[in-house]
N, CA, C and O of each residue as an XYZ file, in Angstrom:
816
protein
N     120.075     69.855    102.420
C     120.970     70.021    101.258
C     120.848     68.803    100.341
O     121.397     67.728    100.583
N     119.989     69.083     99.133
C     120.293     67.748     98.224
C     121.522     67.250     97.245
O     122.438     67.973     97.636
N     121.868     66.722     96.572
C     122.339     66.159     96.211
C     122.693     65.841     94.611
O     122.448     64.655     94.390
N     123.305     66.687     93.160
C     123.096     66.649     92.205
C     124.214     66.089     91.282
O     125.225     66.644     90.852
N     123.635     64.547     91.062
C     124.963     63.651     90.431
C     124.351     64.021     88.619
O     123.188     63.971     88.219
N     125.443     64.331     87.930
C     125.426     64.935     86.410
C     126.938     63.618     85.930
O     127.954     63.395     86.589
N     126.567     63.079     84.767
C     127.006     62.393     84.287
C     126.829     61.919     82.996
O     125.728     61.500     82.641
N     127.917     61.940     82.149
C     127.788     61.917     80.817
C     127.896     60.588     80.253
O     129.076     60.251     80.340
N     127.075     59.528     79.622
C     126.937     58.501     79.202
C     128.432     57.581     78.735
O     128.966     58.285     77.878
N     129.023     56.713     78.887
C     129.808     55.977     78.393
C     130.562     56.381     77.205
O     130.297     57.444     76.643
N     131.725     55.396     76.679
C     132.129     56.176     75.213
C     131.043     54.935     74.364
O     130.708     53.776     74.607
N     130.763     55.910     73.305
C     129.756     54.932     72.331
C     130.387     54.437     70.791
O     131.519     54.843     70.533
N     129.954     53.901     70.156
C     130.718     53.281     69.279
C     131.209     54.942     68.130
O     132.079     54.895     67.261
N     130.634     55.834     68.369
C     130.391     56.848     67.386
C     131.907     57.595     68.221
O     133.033     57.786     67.762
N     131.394     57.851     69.443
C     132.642     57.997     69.736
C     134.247     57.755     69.812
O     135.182     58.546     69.935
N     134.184     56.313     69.688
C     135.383     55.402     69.440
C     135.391     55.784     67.937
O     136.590     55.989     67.746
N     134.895     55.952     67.014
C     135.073     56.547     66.002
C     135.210     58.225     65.058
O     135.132     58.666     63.912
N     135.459     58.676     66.456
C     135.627     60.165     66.447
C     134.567     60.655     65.427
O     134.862     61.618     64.719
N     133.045     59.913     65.269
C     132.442     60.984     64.687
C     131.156     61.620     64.936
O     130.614     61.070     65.895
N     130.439     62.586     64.435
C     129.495     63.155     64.699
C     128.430     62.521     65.371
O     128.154     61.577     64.631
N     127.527     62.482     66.525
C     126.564     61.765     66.756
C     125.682     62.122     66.960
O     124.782     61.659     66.259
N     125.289     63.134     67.990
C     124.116     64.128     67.825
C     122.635     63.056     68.312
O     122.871     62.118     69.075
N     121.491     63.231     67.928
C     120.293     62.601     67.849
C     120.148     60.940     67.299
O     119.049     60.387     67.257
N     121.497     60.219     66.871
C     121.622     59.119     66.285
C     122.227     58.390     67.617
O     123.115     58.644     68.432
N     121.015     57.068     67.345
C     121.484     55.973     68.711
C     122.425     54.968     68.116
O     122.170     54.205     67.184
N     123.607     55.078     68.818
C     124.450     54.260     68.832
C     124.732     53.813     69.951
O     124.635     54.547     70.935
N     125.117     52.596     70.053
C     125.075     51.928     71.169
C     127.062     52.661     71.839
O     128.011     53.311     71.401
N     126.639     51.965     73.057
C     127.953     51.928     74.440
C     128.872     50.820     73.186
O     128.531     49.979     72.354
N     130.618     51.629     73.826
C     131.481     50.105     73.579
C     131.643     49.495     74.382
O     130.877     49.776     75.304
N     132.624     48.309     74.701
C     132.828     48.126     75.869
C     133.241     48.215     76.731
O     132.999     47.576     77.756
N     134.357     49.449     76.472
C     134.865     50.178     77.213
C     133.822     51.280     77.388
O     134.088     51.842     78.451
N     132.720     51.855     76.798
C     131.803     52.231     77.550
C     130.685     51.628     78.754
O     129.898     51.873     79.668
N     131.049     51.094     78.290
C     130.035     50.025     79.680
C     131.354     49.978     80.359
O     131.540     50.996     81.025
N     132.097     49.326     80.394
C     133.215     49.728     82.213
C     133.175     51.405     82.413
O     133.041     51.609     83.620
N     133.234     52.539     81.751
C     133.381     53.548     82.283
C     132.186     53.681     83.175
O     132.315     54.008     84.355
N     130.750     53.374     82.496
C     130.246     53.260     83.242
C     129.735     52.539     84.638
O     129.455     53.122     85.686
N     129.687     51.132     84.381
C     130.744     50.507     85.900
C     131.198     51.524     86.660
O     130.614     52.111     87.571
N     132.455     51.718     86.155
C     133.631     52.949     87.557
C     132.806     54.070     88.006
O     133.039     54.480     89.143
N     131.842     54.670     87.298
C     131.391     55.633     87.530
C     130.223     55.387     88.730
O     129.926     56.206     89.599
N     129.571     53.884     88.524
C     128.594     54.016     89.856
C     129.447     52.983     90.444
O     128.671     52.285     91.095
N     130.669     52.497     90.567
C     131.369     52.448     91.542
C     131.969     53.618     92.537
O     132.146     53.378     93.731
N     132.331     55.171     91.835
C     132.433     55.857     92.259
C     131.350     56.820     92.920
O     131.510     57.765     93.692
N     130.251     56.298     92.391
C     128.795     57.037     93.627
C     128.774     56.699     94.479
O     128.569     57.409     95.463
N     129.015     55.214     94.535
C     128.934     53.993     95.378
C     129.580     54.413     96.381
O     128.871     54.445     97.386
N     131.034     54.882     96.604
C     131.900     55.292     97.177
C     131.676     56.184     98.288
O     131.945     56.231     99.488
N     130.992     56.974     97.294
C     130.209     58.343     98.135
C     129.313     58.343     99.061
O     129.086     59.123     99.986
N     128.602     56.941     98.559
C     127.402     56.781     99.725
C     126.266     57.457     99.566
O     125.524     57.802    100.486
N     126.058     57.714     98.113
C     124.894     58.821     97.878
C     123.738     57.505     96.925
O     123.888     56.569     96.140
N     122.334     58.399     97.812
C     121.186     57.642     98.165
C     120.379     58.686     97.078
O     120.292     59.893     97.303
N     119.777     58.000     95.806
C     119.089     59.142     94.840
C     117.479     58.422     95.062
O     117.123     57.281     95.356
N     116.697     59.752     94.751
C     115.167     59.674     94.737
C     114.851     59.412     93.810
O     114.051     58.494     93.634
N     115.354     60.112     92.865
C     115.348     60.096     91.154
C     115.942     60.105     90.246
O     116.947     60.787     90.444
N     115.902     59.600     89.002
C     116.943     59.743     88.171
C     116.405     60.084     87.003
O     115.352     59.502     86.739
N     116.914     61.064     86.002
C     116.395     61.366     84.764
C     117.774     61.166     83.786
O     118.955     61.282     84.113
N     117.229     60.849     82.561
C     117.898     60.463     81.499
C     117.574     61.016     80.258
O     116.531     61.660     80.366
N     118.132     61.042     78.871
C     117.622     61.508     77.556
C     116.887     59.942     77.195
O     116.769     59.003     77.982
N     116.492     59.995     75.906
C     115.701     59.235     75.288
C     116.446     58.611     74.354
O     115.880     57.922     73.504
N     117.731     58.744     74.364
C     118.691     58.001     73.542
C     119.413     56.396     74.186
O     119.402     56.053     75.368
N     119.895     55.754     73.232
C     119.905     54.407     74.223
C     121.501     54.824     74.814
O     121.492     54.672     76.035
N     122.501     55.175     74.452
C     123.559     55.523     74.989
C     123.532     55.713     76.543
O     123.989     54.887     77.334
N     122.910     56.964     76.904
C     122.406     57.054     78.263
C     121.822     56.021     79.121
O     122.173     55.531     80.194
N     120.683     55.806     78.220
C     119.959     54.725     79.299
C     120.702     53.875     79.521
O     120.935     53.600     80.698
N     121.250     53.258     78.612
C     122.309     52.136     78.907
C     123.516     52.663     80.363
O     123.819     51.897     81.277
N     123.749     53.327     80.302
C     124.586     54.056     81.367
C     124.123     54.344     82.551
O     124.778     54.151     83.575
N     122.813     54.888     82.529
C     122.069     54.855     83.602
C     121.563     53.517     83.928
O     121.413     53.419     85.146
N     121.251     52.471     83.304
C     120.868     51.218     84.050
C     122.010     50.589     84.538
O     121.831     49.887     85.533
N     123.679     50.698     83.874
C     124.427     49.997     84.592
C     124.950     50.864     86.107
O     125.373     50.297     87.114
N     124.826     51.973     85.973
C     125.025     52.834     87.178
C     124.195     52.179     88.810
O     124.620     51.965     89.946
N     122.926     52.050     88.170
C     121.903     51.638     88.782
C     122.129     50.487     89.244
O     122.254     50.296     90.454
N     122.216     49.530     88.341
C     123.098     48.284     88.776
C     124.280     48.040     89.992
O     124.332     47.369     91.023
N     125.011     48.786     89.417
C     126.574     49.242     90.116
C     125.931     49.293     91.327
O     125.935     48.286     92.034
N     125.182     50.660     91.815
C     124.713     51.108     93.063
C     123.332     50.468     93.704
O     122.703     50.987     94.626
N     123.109     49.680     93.274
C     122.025     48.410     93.467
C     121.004     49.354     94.171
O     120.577     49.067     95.290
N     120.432     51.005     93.207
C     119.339     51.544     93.890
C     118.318     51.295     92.899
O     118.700     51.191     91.733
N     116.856     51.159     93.202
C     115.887     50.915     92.412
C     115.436     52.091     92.628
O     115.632     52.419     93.798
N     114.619     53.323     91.666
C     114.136     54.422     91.968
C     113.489     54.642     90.786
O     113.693     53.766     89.945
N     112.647     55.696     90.403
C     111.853     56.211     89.551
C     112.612     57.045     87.851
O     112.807     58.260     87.863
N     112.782     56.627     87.199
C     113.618     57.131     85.858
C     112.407     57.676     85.106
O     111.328     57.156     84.821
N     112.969     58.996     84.849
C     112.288     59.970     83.325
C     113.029     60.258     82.627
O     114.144     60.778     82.681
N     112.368     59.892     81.875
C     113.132     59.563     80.235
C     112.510     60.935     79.337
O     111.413     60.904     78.778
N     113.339     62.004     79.321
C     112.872     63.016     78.211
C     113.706     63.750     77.414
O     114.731     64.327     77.775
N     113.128     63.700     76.082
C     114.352     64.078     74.802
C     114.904     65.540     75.133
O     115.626     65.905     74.206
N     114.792     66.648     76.300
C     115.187     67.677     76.837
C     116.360     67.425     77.112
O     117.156     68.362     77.050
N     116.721     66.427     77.404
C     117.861     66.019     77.627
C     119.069     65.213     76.508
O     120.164     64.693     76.722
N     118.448     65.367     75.563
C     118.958     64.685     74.255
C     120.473     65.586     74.194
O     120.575     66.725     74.649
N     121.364     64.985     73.676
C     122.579     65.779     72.766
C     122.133     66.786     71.895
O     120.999     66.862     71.423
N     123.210     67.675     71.672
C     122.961     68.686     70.247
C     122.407     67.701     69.034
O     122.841     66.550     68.990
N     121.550     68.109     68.157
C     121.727     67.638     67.325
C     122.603     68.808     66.148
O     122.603     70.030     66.001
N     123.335     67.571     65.435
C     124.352     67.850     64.628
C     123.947     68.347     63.259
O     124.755     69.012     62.611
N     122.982     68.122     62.870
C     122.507     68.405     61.945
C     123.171     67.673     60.820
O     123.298     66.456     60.955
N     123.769     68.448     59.341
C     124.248     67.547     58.145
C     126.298     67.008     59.079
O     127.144     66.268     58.577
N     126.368     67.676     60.290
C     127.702     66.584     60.783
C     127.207     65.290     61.259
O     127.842     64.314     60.859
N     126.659     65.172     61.681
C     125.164     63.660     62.015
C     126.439     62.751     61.069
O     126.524     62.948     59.856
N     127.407     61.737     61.800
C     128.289     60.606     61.072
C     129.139     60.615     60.504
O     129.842     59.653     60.197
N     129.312     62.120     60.135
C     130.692     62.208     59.879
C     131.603     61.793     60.498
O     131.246     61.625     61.664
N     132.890     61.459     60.297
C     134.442     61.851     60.794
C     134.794     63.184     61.012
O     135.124     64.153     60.328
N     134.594     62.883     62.336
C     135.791     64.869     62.904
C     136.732     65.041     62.554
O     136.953     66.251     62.510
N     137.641     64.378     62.189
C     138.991     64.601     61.096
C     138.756     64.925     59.791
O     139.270     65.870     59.193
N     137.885     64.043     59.303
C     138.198     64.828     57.845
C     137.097     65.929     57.547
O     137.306     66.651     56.572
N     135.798     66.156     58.385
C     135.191     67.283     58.696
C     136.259     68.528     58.734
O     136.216     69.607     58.143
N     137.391     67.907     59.787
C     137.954     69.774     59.544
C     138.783     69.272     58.198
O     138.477     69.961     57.226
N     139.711     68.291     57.917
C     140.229     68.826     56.377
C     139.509     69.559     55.396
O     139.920     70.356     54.552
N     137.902     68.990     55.756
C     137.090     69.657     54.874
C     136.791     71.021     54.485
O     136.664     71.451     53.339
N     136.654     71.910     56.038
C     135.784     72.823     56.427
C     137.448     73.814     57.097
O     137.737     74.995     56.903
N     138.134     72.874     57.788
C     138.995     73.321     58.778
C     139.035     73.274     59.816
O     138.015     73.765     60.301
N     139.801     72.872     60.627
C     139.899     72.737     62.199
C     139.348     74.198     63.200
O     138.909     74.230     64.350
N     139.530     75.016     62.468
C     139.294     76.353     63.383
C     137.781     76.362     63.158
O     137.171     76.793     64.136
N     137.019     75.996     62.122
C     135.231     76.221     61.447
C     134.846     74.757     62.412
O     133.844     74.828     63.123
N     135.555     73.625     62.412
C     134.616     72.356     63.187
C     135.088     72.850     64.552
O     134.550     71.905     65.130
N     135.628     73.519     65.526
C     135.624     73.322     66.589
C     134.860     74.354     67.296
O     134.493     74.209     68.462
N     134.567     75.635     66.428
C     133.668     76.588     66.632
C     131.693     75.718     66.906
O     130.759     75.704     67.708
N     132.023     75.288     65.889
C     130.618     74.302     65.401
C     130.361     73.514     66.759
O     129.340     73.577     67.443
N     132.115     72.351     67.138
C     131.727     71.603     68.067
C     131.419     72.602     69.784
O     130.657     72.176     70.651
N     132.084     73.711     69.887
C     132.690     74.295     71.659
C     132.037     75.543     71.182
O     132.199     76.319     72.124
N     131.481     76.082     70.376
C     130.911     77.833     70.485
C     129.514     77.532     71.126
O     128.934     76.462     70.945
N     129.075     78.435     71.801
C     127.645     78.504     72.475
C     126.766     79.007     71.112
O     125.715     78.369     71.046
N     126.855     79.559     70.487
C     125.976     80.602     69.226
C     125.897     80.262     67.892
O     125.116     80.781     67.094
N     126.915     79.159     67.572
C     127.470     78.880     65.856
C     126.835     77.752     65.980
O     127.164     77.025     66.917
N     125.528     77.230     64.861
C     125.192     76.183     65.013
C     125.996     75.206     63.586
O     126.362     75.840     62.596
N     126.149     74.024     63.630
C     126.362     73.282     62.369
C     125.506     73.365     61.607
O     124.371     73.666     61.975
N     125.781     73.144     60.453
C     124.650     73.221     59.275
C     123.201     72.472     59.683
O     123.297     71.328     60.126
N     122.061     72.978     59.572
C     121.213     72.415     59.757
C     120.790     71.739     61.082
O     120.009     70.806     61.266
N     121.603     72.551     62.051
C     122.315     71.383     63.284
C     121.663     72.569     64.568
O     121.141     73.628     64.220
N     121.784     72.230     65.804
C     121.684     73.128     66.763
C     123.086     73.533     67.567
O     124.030     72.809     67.885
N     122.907     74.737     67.745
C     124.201     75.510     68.721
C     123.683     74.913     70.148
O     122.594     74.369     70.334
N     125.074     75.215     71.457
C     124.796     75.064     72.746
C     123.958     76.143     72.976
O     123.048     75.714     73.685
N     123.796     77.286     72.753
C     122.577     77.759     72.851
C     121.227     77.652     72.706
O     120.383     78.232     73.389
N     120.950     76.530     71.366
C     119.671     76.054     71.151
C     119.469     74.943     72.061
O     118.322     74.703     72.436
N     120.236     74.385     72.377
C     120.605     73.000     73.566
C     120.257     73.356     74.532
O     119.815     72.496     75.295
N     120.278     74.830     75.003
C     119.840     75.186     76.575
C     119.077     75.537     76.434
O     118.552     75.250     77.510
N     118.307     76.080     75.875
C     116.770     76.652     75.497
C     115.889     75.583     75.423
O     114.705     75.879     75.585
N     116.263     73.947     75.140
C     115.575     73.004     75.735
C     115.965     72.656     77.164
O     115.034     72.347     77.907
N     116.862     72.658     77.528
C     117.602     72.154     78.408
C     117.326     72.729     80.069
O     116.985     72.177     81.115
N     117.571     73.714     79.789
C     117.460     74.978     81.241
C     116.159     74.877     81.518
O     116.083     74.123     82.488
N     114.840     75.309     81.121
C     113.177     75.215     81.584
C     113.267     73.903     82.075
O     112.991     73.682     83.254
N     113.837     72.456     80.851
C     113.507     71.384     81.716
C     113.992     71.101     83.447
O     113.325     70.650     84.378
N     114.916     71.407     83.413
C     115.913     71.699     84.812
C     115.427     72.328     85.784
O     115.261     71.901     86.926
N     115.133     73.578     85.284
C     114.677     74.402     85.910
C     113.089     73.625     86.460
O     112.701     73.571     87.627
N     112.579     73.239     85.589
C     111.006     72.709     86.141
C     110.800     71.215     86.754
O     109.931     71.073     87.615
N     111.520     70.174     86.367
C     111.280     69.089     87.186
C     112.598     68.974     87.643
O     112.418     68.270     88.636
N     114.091     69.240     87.578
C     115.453     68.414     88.071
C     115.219     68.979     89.575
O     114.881     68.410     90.613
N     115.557     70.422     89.253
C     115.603     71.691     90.267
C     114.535     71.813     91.304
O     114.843     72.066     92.469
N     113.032     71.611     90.859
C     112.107     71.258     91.545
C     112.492     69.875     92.690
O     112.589     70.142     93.888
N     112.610     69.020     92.404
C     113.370     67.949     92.948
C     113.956     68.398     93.887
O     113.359     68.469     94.962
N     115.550     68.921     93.755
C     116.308     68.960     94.165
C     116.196     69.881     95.823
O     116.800     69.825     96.894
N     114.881     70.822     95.156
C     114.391     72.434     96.244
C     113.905     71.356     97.710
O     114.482     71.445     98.794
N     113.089     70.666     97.515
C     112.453     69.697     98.200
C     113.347     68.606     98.814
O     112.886     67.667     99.463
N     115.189     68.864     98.469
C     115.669     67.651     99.012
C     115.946     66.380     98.556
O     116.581     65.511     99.154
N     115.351     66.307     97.285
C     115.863     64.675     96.713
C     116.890     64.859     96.098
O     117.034     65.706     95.215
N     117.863     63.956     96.561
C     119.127     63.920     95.763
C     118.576     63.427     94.123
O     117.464     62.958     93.882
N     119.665     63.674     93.125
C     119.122     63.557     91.466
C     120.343     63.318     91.090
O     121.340     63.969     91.401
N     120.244     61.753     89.961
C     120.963     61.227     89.224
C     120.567     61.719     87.700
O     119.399     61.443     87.425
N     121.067     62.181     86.981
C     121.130     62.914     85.350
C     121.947     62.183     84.832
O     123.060     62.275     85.350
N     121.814     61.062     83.521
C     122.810     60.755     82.935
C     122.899     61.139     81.401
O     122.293     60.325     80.704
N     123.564     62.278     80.619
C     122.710     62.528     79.270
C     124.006     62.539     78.612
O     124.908     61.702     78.658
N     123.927     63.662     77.981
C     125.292     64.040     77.086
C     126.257     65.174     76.991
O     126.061     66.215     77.618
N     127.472     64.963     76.090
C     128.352     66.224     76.314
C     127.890     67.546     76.566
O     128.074     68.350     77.480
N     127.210     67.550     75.455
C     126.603     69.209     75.109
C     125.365     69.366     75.837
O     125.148     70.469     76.338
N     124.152     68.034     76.037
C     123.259     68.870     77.116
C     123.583     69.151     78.379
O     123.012     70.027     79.029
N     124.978     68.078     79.029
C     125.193     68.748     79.851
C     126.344     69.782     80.224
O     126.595     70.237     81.339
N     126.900     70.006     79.170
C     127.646     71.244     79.124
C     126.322     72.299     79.377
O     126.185     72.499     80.583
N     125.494     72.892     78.695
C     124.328     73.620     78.581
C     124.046     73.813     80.272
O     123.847     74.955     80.685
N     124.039     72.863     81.058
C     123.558     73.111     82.639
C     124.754     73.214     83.350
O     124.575     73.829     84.401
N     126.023     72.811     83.165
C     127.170     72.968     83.998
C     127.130     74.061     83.564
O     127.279     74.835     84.510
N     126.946     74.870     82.156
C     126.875     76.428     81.682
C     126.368     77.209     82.846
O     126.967     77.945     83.630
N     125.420     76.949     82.782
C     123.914     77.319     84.057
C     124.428     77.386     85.325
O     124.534     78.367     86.061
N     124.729     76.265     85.501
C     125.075     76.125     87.469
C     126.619     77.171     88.209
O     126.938     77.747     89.249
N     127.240     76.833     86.641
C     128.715     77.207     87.154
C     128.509     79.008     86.464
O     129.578     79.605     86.584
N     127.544     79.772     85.903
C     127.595     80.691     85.840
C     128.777     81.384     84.681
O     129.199     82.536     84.780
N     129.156     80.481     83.671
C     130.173     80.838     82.765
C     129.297     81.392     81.510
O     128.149     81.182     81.119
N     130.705     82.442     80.927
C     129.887     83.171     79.751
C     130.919     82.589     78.727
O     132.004     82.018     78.625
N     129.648     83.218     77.898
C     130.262     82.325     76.311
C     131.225     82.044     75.958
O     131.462     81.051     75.270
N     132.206     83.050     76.441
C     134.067     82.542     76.535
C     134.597     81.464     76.813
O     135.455     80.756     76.284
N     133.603     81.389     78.274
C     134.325     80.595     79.084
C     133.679     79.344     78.479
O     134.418     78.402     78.191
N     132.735     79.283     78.325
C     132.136     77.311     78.062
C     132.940     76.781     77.036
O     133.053     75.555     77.009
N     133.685     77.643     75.948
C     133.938     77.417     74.838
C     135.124     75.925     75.377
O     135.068     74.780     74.928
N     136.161     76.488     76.497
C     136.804     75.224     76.686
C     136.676     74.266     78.095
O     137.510     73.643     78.751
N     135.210     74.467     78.220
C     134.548     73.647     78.775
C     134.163     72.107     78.246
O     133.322     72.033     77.350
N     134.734     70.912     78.755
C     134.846     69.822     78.446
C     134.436     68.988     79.311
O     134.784     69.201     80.473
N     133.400     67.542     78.959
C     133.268     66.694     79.912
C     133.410     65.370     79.223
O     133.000     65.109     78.092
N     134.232     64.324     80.292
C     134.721     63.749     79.654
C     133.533     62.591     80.206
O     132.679     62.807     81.067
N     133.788     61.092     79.311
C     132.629     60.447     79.164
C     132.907     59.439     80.553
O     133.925     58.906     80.996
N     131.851     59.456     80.880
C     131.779     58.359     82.449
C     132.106     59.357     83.560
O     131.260     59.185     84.437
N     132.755     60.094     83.830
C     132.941     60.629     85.126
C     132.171     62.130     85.738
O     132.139     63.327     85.453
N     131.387     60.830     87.130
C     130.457     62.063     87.513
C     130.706     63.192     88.076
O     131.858     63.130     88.506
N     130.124     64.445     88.363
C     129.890     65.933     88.704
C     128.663     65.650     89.751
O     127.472     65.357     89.644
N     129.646     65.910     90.892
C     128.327     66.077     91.941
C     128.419     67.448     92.571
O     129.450     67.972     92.992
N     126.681     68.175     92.582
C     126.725     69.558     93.325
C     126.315     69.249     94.150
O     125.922     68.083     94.174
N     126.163     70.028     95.244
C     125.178     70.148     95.944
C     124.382     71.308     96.141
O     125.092     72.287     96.367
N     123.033     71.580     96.137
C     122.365     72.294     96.090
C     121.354     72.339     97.093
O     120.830     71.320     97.542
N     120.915     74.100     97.646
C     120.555     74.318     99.439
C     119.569     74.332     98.406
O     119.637     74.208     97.183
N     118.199     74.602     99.591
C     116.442     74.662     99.327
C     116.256     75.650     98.171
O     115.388     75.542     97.305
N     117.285     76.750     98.264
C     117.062     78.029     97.087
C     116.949     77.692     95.761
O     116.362     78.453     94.992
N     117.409     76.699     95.401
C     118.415     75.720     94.342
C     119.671     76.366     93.675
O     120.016     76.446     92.496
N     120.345     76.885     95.072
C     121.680     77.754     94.874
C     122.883     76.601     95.024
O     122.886     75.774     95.936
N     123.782     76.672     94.107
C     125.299     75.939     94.651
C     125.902     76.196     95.694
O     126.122     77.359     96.031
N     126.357     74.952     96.537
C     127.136     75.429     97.615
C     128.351     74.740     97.261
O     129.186     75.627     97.440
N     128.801     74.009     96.982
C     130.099     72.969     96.309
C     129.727     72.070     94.882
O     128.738     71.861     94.180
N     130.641     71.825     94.910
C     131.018     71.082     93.570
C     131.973     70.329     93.581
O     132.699     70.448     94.568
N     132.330     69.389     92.650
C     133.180     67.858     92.989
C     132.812     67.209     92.099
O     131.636     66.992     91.807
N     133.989     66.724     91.427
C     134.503     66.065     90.147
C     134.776     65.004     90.752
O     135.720     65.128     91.532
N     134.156     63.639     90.682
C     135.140     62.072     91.042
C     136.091     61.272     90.127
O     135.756     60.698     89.090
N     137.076     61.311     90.556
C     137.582     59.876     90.008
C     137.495     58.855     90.068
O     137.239     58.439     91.198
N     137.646     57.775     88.919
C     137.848     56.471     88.699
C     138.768     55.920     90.736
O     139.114     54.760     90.964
C-alpha cells in the first residue's frame, strides 16, 4: 500500500492580497513559509518515508516543497513539471478578487473561481486544468504509486482540486464547493490497482 501526500503550497504574497495569480510567480509570505514548516512537521508526525516528490514549475511550490523537505530532513528525487502549474487566470492574472466581483459580480467571479466548465476570460476552467493534470498523474504520480513508492505533490489550489476531483470521484456539483486550504496536507493511500482505500486530512 503506498502512500499519497497532496499539498498545496504556502500563502503567497498574491494571496495575502486576495488577488488573481494563476501562472505568475510570486513568492511565499512569511506566514507562508511557517505554514509550510507545520505542514512537514505534520508528515513528520506521521512517519511517512517518500521515494519521490513532484512539484509545478512555479517558485511558490518549490519553495514549499524544499522547506517540507527540510522539515522532514528526506533527500529524494524532485520533478518539476508545469502539469502541475495552477489555472491560469487569464485577463484575472493580478487583479483584486474584491473589486473583480464589484466589477463583474460576486455570483460571475466565483463561477470563474469554483465552476469546473466556465473559464475566465482568456483564462483556463478546472476542466482545462485536468486535461493537463489527470494524464500527468495518471502516467508518472500513479505509476509510482502502483509499484509502492510513497509520493509527495506540492502544487496548487486548482491543480490540485482537478486530482482530489479524480481520486474522490466528485461531479461538477460537487467540486464547485470543494476547497483546499494553503499548507495542509491530504494523505491517500493507494493499493497496487491505484484504487483509494482511505483518506486523511492533517492538522497543524
Amino acid at each position: 500500500m503506498a502512500q499519497l501526500c497532496l499539498l498545496r503550497h504556502g500563502e503567497s504574497l498574491w494571496n495575502k492580497e486576495n488577488r488573481f495569480t494563476g501562472w505568475v510567480d510570486v513568492p511565499l509570505t512569511d506566514f507562508g513559509r511557517e505554514q509550510a514548516e507545520k505542514a512537514g512537521q505534520s508528515i513528520k508526525k506521521e512517519g511517512m518515508q517518500f521515494q519521490v516528490a513532484y512539484t509545478s514549475v512555479l517558485d511558490r511550490a518549490i519553495e514549499t516543497l524544499e522547506i517540507v523537505m527540510n522539515t522532514i530532513q528526506q533527500k529524494i528525487p524532485v520533478i518539476k513539471d508545469s502539469a502541475l502549474n495552477e489555472r491560469m487566470y487569464g485577463d484575472l492574472q493580478g487583479l483584486n478578487k474584491e473589486d473583480t466581483a464589484k466589477k463583474y459580480g460576486s455570483e460571475q467571479v466565483h463561477i470563474w473561481r469554483r465552476s469546473y466548465d466556465t473559464r475566465p476570460p482568456n483564462g483556463e476552467s478546472l476542466e482545462d486544468t485536468q486535461k493537463r493534470t489527470i494524464p500527468f498523474f495518471m502516467n508518472c504520480i500513479m505509476t509510482d504509486l502502483k509499484v509502492g513508492k510513497n509520493v509527495l505533490v506540492v502544487a496548487h489550489g486548482n491543480s490540485l482540486r482537478s486530482i482530489v476531483m479524480y481520486l474522490d470521484n466528485l461531479s461538477k456539483e460537487q467540486v464547485l464547493s470543494l476547497e483546499l486550504p494553503t499548507g495542509l496536507p491530504i494523505i491517500y493511500s493507494i493499493d497496487s490497482n491505484g484504487k483509494v482505500t482511505s483518506k486523511k486530512e492533517l492538522e497543524y
